[in-house]
Structure formats: C-alpha cells, structure tokens
KOLDORO-201009 format. One record per atom (N, C-alpha, C): residue number from 1; x, y, z. Coordinates in Angstrom, 2 decimals. Layout:
BEGIN
(NUM, (X, Y, Z));
...
END
This chain:
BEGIN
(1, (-56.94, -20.26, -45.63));
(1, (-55.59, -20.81, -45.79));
(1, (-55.49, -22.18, -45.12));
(2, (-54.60, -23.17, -45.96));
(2, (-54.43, -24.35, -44.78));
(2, (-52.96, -24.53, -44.51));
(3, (-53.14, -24.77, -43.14));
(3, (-51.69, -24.88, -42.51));
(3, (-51.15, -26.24, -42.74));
(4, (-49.70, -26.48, -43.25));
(4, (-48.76, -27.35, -43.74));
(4, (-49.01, -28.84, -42.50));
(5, (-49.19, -29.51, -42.57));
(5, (-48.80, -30.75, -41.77));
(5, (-47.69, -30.80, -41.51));
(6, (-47.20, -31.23, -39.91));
(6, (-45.60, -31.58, -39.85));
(6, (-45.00, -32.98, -40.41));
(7, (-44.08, -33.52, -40.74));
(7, (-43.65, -34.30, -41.10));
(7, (-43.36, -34.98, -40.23));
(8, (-42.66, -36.06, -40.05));
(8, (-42.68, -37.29, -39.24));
(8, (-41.37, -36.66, -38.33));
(9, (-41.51, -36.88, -37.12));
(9, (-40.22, -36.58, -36.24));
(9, (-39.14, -37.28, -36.27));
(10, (-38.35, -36.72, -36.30));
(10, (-36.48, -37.83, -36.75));
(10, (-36.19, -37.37, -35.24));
(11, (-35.93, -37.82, -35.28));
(11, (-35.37, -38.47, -33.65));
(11, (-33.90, -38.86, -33.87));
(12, (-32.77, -38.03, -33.10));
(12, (-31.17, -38.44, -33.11));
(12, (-31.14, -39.54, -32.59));
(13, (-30.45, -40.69, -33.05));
(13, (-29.91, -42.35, -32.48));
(13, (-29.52, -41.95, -30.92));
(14, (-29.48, -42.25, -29.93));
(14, (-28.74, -42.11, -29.29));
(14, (-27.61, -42.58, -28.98));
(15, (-26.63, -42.00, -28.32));
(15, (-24.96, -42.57, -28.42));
(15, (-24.48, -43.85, -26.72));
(16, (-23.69, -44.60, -28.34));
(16, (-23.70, -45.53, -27.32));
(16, (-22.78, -45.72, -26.14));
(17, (-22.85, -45.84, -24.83));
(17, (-21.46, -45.64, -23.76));
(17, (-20.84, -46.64, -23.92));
(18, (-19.40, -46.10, -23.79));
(18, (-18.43, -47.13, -24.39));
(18, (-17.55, -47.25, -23.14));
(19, (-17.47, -47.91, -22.16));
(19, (-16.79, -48.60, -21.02));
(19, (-16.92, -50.09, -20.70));
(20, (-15.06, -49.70, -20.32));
(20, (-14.84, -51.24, -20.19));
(20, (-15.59, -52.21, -19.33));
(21, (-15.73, -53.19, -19.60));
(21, (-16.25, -54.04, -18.57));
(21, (-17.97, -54.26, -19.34));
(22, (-18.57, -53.12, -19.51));
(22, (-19.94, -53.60, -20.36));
(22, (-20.01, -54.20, -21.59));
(23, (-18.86, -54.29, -22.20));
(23, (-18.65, -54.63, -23.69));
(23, (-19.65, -56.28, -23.91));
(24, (-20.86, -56.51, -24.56));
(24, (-21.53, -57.09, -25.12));
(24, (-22.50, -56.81, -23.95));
(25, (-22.84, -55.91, -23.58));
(25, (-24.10, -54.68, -22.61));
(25, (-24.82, -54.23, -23.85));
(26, (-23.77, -53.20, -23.61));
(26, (-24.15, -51.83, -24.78));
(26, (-24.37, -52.41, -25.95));
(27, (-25.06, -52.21, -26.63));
(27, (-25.47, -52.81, -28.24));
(27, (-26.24, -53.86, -28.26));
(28, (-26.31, -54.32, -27.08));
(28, (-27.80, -55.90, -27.02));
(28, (-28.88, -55.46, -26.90));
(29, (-29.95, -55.89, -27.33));
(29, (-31.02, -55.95, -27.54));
(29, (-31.45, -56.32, -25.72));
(30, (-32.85, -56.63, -25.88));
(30, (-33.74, -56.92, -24.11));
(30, (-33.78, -58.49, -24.43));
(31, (-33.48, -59.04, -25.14));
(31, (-33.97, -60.72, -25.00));
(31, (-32.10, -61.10, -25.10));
(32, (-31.33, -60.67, -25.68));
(32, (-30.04, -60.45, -25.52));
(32, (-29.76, -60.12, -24.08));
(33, (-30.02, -59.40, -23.36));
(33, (-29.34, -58.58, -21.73));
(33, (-30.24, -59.68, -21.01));
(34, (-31.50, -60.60, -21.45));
(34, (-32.12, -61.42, -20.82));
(34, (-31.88, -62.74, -20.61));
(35, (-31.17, -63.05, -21.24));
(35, (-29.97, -64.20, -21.40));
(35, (-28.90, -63.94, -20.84));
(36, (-28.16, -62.69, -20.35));
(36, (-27.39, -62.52, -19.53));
(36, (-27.72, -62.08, -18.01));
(37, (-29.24, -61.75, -17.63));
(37, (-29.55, -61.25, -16.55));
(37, (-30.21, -62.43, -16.19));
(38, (-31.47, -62.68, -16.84));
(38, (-32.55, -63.24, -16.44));
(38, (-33.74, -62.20, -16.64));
(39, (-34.94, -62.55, -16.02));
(39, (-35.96, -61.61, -16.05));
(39, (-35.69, -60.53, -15.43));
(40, (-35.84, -59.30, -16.31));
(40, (-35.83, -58.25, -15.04));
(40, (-36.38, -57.57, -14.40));
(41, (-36.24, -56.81, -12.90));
(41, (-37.33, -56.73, -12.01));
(41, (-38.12, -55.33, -12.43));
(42, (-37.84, -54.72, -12.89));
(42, (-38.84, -53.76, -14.03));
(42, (-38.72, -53.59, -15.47));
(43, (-39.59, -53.43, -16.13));
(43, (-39.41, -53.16, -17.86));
(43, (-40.46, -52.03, -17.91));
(44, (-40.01, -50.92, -17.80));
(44, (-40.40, -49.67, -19.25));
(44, (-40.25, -48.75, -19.95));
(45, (-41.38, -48.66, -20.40));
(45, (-41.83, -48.26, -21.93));
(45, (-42.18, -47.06, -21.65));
(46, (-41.54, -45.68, -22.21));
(46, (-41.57, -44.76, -22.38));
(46, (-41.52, -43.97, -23.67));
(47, (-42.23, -43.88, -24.73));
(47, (-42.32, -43.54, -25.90));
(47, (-41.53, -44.17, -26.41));
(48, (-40.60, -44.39, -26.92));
(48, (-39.37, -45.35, -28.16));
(48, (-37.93, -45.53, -27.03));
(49, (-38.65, -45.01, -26.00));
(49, (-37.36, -45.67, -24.99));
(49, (-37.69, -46.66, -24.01));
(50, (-36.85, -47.60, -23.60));
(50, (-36.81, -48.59, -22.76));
(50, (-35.88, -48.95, -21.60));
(51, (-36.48, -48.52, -20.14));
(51, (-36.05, -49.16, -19.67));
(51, (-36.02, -50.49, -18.61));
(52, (-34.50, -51.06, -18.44));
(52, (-34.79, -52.19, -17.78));
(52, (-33.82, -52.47, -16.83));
(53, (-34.08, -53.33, -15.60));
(53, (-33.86, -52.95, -14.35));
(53, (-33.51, -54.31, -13.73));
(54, (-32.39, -54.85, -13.29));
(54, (-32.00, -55.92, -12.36));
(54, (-31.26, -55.43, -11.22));
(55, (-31.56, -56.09, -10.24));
(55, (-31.19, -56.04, -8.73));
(55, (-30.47, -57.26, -8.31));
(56, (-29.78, -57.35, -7.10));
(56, (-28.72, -57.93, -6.68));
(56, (-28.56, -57.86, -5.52));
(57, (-27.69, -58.64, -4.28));
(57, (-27.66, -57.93, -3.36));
(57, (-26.40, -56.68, -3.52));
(58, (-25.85, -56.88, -4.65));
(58, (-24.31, -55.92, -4.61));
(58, (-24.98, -54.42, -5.38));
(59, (-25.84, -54.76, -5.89));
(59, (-26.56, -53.60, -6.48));
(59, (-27.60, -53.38, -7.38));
(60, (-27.69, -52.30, -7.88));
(60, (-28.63, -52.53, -8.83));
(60, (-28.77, -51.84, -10.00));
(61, (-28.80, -52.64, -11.38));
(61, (-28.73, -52.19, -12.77));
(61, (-29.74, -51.71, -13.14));
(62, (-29.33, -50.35, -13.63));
(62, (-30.89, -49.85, -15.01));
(62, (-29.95, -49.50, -16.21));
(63, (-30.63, -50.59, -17.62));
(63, (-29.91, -50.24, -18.36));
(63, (-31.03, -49.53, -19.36));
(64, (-30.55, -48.50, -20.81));
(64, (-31.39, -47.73, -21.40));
(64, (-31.73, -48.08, -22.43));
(65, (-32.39, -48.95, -23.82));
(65, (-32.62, -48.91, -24.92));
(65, (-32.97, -47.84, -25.34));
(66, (-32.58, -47.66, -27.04));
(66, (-33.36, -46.92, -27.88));
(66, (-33.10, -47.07, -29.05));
(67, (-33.87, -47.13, -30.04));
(67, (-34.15, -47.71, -31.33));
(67, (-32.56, -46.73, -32.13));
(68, (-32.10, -47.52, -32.89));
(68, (-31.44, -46.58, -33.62));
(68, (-31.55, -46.07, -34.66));
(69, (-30.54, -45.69, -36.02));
(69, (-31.27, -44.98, -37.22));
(69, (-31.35, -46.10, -37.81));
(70, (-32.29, -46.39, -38.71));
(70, (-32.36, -47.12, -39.79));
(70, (-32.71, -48.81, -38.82));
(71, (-33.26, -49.00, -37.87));
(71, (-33.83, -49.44, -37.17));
(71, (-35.00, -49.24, -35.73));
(72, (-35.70, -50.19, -36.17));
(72, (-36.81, -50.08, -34.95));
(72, (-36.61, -50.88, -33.51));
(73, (-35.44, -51.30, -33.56));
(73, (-35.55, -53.07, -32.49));
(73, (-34.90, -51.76, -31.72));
(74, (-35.40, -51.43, -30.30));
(74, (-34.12, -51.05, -29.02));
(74, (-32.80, -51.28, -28.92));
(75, (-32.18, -50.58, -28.80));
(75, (-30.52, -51.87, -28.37));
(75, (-29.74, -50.92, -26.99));
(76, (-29.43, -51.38, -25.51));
(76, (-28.96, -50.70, -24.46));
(76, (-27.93, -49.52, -25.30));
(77, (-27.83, -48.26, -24.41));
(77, (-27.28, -47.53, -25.31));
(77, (-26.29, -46.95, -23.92));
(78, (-26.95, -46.96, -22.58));
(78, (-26.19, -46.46, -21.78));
(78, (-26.96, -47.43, -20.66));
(79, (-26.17, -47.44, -19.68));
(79, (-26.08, -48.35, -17.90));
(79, (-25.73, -47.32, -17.21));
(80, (-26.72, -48.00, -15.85));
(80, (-26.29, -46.87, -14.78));
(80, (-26.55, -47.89, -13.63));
(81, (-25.83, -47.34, -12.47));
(81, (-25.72, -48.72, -11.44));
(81, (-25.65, -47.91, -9.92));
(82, (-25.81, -48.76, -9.02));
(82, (-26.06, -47.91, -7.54));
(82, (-26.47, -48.56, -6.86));
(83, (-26.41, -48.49, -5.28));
(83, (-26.52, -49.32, -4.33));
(83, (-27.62, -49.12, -4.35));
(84, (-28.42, -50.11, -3.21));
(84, (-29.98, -49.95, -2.74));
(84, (-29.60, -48.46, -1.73));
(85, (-28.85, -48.15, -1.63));
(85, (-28.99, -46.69, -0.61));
(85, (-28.62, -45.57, -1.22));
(86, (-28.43, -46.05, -2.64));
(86, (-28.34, -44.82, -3.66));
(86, (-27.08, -44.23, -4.39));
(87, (-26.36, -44.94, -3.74));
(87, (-24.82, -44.45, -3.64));
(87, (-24.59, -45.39, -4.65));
(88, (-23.27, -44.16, -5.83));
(88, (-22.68, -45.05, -7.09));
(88, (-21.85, -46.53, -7.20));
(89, (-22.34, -47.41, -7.64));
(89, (-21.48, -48.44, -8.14));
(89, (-20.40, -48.34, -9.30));
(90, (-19.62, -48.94, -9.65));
(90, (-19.21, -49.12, -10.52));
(90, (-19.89, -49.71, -11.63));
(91, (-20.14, -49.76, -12.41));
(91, (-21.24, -50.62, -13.75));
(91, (-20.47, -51.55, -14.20));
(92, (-18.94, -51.85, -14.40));
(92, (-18.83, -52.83, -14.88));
(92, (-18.77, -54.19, -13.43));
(93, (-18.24, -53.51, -11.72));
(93, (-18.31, -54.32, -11.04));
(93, (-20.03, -55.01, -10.78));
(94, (-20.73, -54.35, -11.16));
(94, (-22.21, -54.30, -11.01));
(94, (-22.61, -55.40, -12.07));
(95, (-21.96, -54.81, -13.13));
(95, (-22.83, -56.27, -14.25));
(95, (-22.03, -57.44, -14.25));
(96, (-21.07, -57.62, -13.69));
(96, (-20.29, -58.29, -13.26));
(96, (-20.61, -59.47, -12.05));
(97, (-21.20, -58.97, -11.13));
(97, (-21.68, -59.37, -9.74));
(97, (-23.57, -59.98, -10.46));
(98, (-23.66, -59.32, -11.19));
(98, (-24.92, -59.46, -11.40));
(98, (-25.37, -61.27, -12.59));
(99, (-24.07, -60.63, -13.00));
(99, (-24.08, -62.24, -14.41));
(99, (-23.41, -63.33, -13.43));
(100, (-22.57, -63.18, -12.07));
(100, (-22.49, -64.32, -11.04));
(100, (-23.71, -64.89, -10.65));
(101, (-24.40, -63.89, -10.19));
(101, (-25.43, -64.34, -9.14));
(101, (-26.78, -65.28, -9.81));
(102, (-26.15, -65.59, -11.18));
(102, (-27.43, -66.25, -12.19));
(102, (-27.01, -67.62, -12.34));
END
C-alpha cells in the first residue's frame, strides 16, 4: 500500500492588534518599522515568523511579523513592550519615546 502525501500546510494569518497609539506599527512591513526605528538591535527568524527588537533608555520594543493570506512579505501583527527590568510598558508610550529618540 502507499501512504497519501500531506498537502501543503495552511497556516491561519495571524490577527492584527489594534491599539491606539501603534496605528502605522501594526500592518508595516521590517524596512517600513525601519524607517521609523532605525536598525534594530535583534532580527529573528523563526520559521515564517519574525521577530524584531528596539531598545531605548525608556524601554524596550519587540514587535511580531507574519506573512499573511494571500501573501508572503511579513507585516507586524502584534507589539509588546517592557522595561529593561521586565516590568510592563505601555506600547504606545514606548513606540512613542522610541520614534523621539531617532
């Protein structure tokens, strides 16, 4: 007998976070958030996800790509933000403080 091949994995889009203050965050691309950050101090690559990482002295951003449906390009889908001692920031005071300091 031969066993069936699987078909290609579909993968759900992931959903995009919708808060105030990130609005033209969420939905940019990495050369897009790189024009608003600058270089950032980590980039990776984790199977079809991406993440990427700017620091500050007020804090520090990791934001998430992932490809959506009917596209291959990444685009941030969610932000997450926090002091260097671990403790929560706000994300929009964070990307905020962060697009000053450039």
């Amino acid at each position: 007998t031969t066993v069936p091949r699987p078909g290609p994995i579909q993968r759900p889009s992931a959903q995009l976070q919708m808060i105030p203050g990130l609005e033209g965050i969420i939905g940019a691309d990495a050369l897009q958030l790189g024009r608003v950050f600058g270089t950032p101090r980590l980039d990776v690559i984790e199977d079809d996800a991406r993440k990427l990482q700017w620091t500050g002295t007020a804090c520090i951003l990791d934001i998430y790509l992932y490809p959506q449906t009917g596209s291959s390009k990444p685009i941030a889908t969610y932000a997450d933000a926090r002091r260097g001692d671990g403790r929560e920031v706000d994300r929009a005071a964070c990307v905020a403080a962060l697009r000053k300091g450039r």
